[in-house]
N, C-alpha and C positions, 0 to 999 in steps of 0.2 A: 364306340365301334370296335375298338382295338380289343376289348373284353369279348366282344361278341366272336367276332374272330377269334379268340383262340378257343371258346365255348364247342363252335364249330370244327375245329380240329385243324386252323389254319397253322400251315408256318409262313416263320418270318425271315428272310433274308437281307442282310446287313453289308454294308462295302464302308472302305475307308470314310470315302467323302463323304456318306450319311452318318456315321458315327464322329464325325469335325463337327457334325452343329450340335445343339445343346438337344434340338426337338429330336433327333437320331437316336443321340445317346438317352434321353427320358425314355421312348418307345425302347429300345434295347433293354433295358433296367426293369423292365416293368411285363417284360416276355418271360413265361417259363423256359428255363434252359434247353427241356425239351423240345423248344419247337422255334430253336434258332437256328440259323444256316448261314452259311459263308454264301456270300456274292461276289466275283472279281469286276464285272464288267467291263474287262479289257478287252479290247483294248482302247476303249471307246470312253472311259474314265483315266482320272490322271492323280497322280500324290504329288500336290506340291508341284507342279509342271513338267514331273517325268510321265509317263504311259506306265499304264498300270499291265503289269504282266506277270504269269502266274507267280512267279518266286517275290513279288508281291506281296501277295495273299497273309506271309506271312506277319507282315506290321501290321496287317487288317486283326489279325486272332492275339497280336498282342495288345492291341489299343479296346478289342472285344474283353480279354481278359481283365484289364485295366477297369474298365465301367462295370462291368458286373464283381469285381471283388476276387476271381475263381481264377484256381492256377493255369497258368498258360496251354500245361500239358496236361492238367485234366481237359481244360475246353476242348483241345484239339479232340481228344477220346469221346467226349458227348460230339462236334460236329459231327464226328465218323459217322457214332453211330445214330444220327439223324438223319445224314445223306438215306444212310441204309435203310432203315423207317421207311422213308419215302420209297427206295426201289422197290423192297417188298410188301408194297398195298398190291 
């Protein structure tokens, strides 16, 4: 299914707590970069039993960085410009 989806031109969005389990980080691993996206879901998600808020986000793109292999600060520069992708369809 996860094939078919991105066949289709889906993206995928990612937060802390799905990249903690191992089925998170497979499906992340296995997405073209292209069509990955930051998720915070704060405040309604948590790290470790703090509330997740945006300044956050940043352990999310370092632990992002971590599984896929890709420098911290290239990822940051592909999220951008994925958000952006999306604004301009």
């Amino acid at each position: 299914m996860h094939q078919k989806m991105i066949e289709n031109g889906y993206y995928f969005s990612f937060n802390y707590k799905m990249l903690s389990t191992k089925k998170g980080a497979d499906i992340l691993s296995r997405t073209p970069l292209s069509r990955v996206l930051l998720e915070s879901d704060g405040p309604f998600a948590d790290i470790k039993g703090n509330i997740y808020v945006p300044y956050l986000m940043k352990a999310t793109v370092l632990i992002m960085s971590e599984i896929l292999d890709v420098n911290e600060k290239d990822l940051q520069i592909i999220l951008h410009n994925n958000f952006k992708n999306i604004l301009n369809r």
